[in-house]
C-alpha positions in Angstrom: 0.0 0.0 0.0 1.3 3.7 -0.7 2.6 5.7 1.9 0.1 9.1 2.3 3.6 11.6 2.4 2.4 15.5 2.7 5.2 18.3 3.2 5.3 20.8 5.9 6.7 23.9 5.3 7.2 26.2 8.2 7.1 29.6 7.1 6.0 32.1 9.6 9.4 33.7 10.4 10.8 37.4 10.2 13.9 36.5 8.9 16.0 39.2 10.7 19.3 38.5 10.1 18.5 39.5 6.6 17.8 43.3 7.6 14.5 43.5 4.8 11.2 45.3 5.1 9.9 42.2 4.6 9.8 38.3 5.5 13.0 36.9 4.3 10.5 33.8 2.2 8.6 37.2 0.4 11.8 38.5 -1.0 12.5 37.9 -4.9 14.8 35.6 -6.7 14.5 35.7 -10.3 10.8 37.5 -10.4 9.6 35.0 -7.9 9.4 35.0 -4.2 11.8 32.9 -2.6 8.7 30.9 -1.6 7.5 30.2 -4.7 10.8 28.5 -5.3 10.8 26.2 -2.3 7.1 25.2 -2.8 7.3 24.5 -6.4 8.9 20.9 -6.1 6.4 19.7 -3.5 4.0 20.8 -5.6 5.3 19.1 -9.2 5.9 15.8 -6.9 3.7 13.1 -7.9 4.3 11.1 -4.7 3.1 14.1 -2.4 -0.7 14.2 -1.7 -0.5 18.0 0.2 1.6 20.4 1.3 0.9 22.6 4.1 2.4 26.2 4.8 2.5 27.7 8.4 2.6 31.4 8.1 2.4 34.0 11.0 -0.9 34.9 12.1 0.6 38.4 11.8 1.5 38.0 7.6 0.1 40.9 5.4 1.7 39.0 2.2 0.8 35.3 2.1 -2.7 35.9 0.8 -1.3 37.7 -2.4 0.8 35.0 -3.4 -0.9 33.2 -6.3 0.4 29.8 -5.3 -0.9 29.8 -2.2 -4.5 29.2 -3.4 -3.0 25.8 -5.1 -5.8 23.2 -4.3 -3.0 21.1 -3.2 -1.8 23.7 -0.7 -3.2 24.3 3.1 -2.3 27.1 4.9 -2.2 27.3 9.0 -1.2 29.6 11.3 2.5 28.9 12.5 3.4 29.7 16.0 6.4 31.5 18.2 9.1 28.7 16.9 10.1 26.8 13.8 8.8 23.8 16.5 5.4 25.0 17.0 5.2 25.9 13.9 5.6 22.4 12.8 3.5 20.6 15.7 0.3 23.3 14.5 0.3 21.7 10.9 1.2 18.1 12.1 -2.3 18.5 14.1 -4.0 18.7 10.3 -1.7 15.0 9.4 -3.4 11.5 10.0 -0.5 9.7 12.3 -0.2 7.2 10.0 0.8 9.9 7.1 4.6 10.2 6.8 6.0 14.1 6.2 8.7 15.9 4.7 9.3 19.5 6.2 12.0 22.0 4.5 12.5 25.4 4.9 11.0 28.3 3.4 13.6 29.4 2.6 15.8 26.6 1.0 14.7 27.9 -2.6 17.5 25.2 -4.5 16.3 21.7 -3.2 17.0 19.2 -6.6 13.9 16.7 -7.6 17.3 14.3 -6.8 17.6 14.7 -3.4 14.5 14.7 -3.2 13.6 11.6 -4.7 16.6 10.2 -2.4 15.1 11.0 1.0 11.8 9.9 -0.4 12.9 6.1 -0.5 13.1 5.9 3.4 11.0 4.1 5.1 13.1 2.6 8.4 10.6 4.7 11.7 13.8 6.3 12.4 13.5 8.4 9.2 16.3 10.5 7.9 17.2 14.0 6.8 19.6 15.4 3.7 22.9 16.2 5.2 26.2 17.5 4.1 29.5 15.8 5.7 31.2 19.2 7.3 34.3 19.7 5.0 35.8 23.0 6.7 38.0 23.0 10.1 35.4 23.2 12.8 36.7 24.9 16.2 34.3 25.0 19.8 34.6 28.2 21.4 34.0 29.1 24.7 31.8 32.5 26.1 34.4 34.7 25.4 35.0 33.3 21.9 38.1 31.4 21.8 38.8 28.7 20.6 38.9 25.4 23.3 39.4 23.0 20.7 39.2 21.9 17.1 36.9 19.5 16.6 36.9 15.7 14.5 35.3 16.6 11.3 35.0 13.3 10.4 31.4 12.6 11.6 29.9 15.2 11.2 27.6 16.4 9.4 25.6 19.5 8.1 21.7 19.3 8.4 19.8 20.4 5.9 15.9 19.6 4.8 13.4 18.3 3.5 13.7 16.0 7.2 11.4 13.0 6.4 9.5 10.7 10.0 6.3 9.2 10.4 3.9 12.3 11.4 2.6 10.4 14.6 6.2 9.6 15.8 7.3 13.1 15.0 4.3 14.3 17.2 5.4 12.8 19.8 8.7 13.0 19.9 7.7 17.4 19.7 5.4 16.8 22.7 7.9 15.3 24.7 10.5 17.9 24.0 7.7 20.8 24.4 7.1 18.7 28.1 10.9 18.6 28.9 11.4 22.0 28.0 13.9 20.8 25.7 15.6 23.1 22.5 14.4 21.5 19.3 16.6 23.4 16.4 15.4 20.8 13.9 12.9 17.4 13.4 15.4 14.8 14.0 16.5 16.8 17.1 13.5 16.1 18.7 13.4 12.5 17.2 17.3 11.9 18.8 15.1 12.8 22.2 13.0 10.3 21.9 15.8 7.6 21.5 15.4 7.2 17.6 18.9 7.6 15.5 17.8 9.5 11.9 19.2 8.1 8.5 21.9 10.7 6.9 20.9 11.3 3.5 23.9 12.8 1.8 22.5 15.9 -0.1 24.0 18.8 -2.7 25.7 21.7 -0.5 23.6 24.2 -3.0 20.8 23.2 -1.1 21.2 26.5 1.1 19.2 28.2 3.2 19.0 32.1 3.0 19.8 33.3 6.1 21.7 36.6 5.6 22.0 39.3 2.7 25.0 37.6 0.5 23.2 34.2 0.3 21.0 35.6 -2.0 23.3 36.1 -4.5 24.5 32.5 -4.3 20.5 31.1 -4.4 20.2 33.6 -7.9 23.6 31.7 -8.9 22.3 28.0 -8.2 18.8 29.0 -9.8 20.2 30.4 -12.7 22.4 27.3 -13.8 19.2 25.2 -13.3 17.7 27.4 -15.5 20.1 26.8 -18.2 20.0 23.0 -17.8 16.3 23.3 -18.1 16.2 25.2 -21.3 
């Protein structure tokens, strides 16, 4: 029987590092937002059903965006962290429903990867990562450096991050409970005593977080485009 698999994206941040007028996912790349770029994939998917969009209760722009009103898109109010955010459209997903959620702002995910992190099906679930190729120090409060760390396992998360919905929902519940800092899915899954798969991804899957990565997402979309034509 086919796995139900709907993606999640969490979208209902300000994006302040970026130092816009605007949300960071409602800036342009190439005449479209950089929304429209991270949604179009899920859409064109065959193997997804739905994908729902958490915005900010607070968003003047979301209902202006054509693509929004996609009959394959729900939209629900996000909440005060990339967490809540997630567990308020997870409340819409049957537990038996498996879910991919990526960032709003990750406008350069491939249909490869993709298709990669869509072939697991282990209840530990998995996430595209990037092994860490530069020097990687730990600093203490002041900002020096205590040590330099073993590269060699680790890894750089990135999304889509694929679980089980009902797993995933519990495992959020028990780190909201704990009072525990979920940064990502599989954070809150490695609480729960599950050990994600590593999917090794492409490092242009980047997530625009500050000014000058949006020159390197036009970069990356651009040499699709040429590949496309």
């Amino acid at each position: 029987m086919q796995r139900q698999i709907i993606a999640i994206i969490p979208a209902s941040g300000v994006g302040s590092r970026m130092n816009a007028t605007l949300p960071k996912q409602y800036m342009k790349l190439q005449g479209k937002t950089i929304l429209e770029h991270s949604l179009a994939l899920f859409l064109q998917h065959e193997k997804i059903q739905k994908v729902i969009v958490a915005v900010s209760q607070a968003d003047e722009f979301y209902q202006d965006l054509a693509i929004l009103k996609s009959d394959k898109i729900q939209i629900v109010y996000g909440g005060e962290t990339r967490a809540d955010s997630v567990f308020n459209a997870l409340k819409e997903v049957n537990d038996e429903t498996w879910v991919l959620v990526h960032d709003a702002a990750r406008p350069c995910l491939k249909r490869s990867d993709l298709d990669k992190i869509l072939q697991i099906s282990d209840l530990n679930g998995g996430i595209l990562a990037t092994p860490v190729v530069d020097t990687m120090k730990r600093a203490n409060t002041q900002s020096q450096i205590v040590k330099t760390e073993d590269r060699s396992t680790l890894w750089r998360a990135l999304t889509p991050q694929f679980f089980n919905a009902g797993l995933l929902k519990k495992a959020l519940i028990s780190a909201f409970q704990n009072n525990e800092t979920v940064t990502d899915e599989a954070s809150a899954m490695e609480l729960l005593g599950y050990a994600p798969q590593l999917v090794e991804g492409r490092s242009d899957n980047l997530k625009i977080t500050r000014p000058e990565d949006l020159a390197l997402a036009e970069f990356y979309l651009a040499q699709e485009g040429r590949k496309n034509d």
